[in-house]
C-alpha positions as CSV (number, residue, x, y, z in Angstrom):
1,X,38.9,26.1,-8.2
2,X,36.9,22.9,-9.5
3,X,35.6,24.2,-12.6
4,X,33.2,21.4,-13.5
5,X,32.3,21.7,-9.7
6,X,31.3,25.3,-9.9
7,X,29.5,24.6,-13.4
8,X,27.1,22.2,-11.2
9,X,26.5,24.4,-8.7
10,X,26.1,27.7,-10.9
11,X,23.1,25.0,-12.9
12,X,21.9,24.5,-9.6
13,X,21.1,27.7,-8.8
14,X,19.9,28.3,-12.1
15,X,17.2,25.9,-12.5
16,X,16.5,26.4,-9.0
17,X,16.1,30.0,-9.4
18,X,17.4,31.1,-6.0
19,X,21.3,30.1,-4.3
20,X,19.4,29.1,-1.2
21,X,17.3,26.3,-3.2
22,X,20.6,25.3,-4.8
23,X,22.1,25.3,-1.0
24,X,19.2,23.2,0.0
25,X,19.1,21.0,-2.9
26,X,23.1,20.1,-3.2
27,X,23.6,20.0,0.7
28,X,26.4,22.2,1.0
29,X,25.7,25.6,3.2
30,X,24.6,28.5,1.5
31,X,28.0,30.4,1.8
32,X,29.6,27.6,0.0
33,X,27.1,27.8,-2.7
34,X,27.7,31.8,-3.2
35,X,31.6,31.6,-3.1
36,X,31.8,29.1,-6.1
37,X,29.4,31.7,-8.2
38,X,31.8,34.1,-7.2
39,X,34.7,32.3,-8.2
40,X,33.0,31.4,-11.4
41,X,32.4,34.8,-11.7
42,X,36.0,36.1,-11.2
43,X,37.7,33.1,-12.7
44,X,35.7,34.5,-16.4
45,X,36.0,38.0,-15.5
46,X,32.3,38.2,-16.2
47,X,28.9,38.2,-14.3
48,X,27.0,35.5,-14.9
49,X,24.1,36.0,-12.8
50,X,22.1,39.2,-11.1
51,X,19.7,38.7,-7.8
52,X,16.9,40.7,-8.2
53,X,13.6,40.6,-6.1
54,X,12.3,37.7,-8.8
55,X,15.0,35.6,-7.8
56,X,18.1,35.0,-10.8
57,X,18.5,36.5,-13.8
58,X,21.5,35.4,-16.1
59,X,23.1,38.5,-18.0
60,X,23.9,37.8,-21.8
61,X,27.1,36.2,-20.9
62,X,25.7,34.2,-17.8
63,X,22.9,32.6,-20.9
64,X,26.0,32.1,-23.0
65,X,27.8,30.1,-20.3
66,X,25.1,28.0,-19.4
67,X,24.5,26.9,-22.2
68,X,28.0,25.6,-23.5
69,X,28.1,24.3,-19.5
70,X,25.3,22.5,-19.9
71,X,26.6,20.7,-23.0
72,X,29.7,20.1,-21.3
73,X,28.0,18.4,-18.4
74,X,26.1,16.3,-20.5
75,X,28.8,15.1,-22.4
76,X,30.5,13.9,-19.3
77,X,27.8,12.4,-17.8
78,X,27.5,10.1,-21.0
79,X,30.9,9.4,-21.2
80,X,31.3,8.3,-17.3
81,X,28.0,6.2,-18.3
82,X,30.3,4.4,-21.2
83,X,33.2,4.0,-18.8
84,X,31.1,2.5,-15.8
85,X,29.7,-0.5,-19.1
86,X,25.7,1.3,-18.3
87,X,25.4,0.8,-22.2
88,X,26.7,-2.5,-22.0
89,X,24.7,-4.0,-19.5
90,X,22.3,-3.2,-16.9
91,X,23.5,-1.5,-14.0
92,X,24.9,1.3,-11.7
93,X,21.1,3.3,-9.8
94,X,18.1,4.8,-10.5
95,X,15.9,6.9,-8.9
96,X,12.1,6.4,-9.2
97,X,9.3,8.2,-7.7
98,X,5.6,7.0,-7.5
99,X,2.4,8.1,-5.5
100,X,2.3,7.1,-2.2
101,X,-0.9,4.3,-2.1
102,X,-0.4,3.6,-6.0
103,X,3.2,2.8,-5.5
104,X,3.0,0.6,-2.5
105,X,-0.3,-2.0,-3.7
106,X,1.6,-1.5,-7.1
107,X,5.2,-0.5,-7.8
108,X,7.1,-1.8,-4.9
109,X,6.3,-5.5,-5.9
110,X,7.2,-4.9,-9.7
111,X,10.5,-2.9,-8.4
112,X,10.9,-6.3,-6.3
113,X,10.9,-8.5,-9.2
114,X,13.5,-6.2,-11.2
115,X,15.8,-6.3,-8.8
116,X,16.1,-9.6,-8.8
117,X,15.9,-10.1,-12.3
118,X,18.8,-7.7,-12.5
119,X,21.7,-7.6,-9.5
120,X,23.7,-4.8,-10.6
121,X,21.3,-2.0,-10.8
122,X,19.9,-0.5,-7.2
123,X,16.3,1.5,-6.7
124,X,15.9,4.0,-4.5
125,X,12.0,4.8,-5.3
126,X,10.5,7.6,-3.7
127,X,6.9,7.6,-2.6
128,X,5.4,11.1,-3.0
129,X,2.1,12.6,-3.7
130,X,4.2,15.3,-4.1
131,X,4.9,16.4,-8.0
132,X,8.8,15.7,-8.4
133,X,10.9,17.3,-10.7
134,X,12.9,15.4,-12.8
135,X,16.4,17.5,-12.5
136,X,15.5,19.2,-9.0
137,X,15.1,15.8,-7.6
138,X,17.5,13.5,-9.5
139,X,14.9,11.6,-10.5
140,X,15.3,8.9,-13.4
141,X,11.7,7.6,-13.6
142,X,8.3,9.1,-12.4
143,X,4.9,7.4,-12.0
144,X,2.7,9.4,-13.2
145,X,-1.0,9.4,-12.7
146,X,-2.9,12.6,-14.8
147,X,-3.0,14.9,-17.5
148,X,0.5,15.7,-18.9
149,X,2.0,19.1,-19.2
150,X,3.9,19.7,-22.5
151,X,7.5,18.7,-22.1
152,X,10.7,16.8,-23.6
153,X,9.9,13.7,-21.2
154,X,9.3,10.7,-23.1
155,X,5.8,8.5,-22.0
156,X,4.4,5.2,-21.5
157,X,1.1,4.9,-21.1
158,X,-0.2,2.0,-19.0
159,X,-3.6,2.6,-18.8
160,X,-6.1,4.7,-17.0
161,X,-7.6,4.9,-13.5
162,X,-11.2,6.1,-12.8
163,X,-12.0,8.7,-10.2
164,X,-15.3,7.3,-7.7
165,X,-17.7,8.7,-5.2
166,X,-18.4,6.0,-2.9
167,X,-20.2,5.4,0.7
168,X,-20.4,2.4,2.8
169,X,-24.0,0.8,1.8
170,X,-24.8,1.5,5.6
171,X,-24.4,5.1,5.2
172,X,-26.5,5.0,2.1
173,X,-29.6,2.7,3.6
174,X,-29.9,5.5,6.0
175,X,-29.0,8.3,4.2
176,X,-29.9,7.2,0.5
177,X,-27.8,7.5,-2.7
178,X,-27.2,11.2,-3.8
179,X,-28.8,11.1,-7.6
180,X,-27.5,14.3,-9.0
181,X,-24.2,15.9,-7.8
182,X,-26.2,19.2,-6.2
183,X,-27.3,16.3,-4.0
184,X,-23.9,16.6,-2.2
185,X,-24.9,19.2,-0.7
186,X,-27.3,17.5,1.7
187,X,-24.9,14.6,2.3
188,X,-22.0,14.6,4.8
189,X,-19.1,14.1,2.8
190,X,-15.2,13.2,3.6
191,X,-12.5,15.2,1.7
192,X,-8.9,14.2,1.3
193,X,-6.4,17.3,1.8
194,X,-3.5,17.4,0.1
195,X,-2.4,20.9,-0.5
196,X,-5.8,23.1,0.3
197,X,-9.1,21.7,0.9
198,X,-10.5,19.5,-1.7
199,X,-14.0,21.3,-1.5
200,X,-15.3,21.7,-5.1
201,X,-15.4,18.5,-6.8
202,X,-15.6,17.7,-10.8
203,X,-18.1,15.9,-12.9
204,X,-19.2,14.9,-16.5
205,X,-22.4,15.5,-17.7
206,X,-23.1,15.7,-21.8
207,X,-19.6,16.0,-22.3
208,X,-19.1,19.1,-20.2
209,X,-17.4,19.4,-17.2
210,X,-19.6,20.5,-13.6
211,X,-17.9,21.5,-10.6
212,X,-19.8,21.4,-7.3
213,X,-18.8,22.6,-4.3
214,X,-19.8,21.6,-0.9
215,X,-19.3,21.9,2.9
216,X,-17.0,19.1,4.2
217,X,-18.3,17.3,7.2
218,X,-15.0,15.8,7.6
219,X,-11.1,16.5,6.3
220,X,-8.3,13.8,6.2
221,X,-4.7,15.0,4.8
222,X,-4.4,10.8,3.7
223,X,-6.3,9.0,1.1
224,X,-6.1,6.1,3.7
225,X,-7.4,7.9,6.4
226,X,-10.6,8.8,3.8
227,X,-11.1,5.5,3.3
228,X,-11.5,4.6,6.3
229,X,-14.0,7.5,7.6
230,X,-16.4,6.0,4.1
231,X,-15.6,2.3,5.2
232,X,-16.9,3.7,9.0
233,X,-20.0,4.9,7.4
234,X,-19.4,8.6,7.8
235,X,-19.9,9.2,4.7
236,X,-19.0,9.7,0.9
237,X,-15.8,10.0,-0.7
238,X,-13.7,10.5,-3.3
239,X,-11.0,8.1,-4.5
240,X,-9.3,6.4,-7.4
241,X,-10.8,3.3,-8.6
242,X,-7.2,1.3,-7.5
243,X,-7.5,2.9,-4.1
244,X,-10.8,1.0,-3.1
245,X,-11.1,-1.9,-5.8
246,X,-11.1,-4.2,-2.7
247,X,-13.4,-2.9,-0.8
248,X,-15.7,-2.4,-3.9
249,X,-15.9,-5.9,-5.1
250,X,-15.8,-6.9,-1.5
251,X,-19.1,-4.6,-1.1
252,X,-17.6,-2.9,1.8
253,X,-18.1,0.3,-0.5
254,X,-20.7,1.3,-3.2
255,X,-20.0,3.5,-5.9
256,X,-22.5,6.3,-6.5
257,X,-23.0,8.6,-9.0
258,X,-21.6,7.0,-12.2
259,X,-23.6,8.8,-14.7
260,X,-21.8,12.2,-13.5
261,X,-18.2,10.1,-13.6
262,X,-15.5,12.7,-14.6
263,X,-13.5,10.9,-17.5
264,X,-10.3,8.3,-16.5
265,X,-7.2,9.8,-15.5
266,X,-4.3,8.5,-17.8
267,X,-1.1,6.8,-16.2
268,X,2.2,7.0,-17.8
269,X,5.8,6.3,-17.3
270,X,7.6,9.1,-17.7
271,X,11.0,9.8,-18.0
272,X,14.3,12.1,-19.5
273,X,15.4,12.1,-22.8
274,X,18.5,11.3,-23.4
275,X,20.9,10.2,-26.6
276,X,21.0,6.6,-25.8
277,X,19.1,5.2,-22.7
278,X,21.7,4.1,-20.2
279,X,20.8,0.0,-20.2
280,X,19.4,0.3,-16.5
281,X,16.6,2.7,-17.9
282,X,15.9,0.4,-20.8
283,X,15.8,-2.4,-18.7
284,X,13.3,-1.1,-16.4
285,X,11.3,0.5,-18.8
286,X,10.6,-2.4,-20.0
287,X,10.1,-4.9,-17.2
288,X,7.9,-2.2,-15.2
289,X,5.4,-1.1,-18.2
290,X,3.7,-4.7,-19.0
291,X,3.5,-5.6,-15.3
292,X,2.3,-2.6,-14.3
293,X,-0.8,-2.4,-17.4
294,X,-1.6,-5.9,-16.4
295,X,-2.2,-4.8,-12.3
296,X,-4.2,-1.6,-13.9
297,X,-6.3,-3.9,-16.4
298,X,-6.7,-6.5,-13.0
299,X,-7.4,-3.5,-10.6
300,X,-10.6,-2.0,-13.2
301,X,-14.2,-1.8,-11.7
């Protein structure tokens, strides 16, 4: 038996909280995943972990374990980072995730310029309006637009983004400008559906927050495609002020509404803590974060 082997795949399932997620998330078939527990299990003479209806639970001795495994991993990790030289220079491959429209107008080009600036170290970013997980998904780096849970991920802030209602000045010379946000409810309005419906939207007003919901004339599952329906004169949407900047100044849209504005959203950097930063982190960290608060500062309305 690989013991360092089964210690990865017993985290796995741990942070996971199921073997099948740690099945689906190493690759390897779920029989594979259960026989290397069990091995674990047999090799220590101890049970580690107990499946219950609410997934996992580790016994006394499994917390113990995972703990000192945990450790050991890490410890490894940093020393294979020392052997490959990622503390002496810039290299070896990151992972780094971004939202889909923010990260291609904005990330891709400034991921295009690092990589050139710096041979040895590879990308692979991940566009996903999906939130990623830092150890679920191997990921080194997140783009990160929003409030910020509590956590031990370290953050740059870049800047802020504003959140619009806007209509194509066609749709609003026949339809007029809503005044008040009740007035939605006599407007056709476009909403963007990610996971649910987006019908209950959020304003400011005297420092306290409104929400107002409303029937959707017309629901897109892409931010793109929302655009588009506002730019056809359907109607009004919502969107982030980088997502229609163009159009804006280009008075293809018109923003409406600005007295109810919901405050900016922040946007951070964010990634793991670790002893020392591998070189390749450092080295994007910094190239990424001024070139990216300069597009944000160019990109305001």
């Amino acid at each position: 038996m690989d013991r360092l082997d089964a210690m990865s795949v017993l985290l796995a399932a741990v942070e996971s909280g199921s073997l099948s997620k740690a099945s689906r998330h190493l690759r390897l078939p779920l029989a594979t995943v259960s026989r290397k527990v069990a091995e674990l299990e047999a090799h220590l003479n101890a049970t580690l972990l107990i499946r219950s209806a609410n997934g996992l639970e580790l016994t006394p001795a499994g917390r113990s374990y995972v703990t000192s495994a945990k450790a050991i991993l890490e410890q490894l990790n940093e020393a294979e980072r020392t052997a490959a030289g990622e503390y002496r220079e810039p290299r070896g491959d990151l992972t780094v995730t971004a939202p889909i429209m923010f990260g291609r107008m904005h990330v891709l080009p400034i991921v295009a310029g690092f990589l050139s600036a710096f041979p040895d170290v590879a990308v692979e970013l991940v566009l996903t309006d999906r939130l990623t997980r830092f150890v679920d998904d191997q990921v080194d780096v997140a783009l990160r637009i929003g409030a910020l849970p509590d956590s031990g991920l370290i953050a740059t802030r870049l800047g802020t983004v504003r959140r619009l209602i806007c209509a194509s000045p066609d749709y609003l010379a026949t339809h007029g400008a809503p005044t008040t946000p009740d007035d939605l409810a006599r407007h056709s309005v476009i909403s963007f559906r990610t996971v649910s419906s987006a019908t209950i939207w959020t304003f400011e007003a005297a420092g306290a927050e409104i929400a107002v919901s409303f029937r959707s004339r017309l629901s897109v599952n892409t931010i793109d495609a929302a655009i588009d329906a506002g730019l056809s004169g359907f109607g009004l949407i919502r969107a982030n002020s980088y997502q229609v900047v163009d159009h804006v100044r280009g008075d293809r849209l018109a923003v409406v509404l600005k007295a109810f504005e919901p405050s900016p959203l922040p946007v951070h950097l964010v990634y793991d803590t670790h002893s020392r930063l591998p070189l390749k982190l450092r080295a994007f960290i910094d190239f990424v974060a001024p070139r990216l608060r300069e597009r944000l500062t160019q990109a305001a309305l």
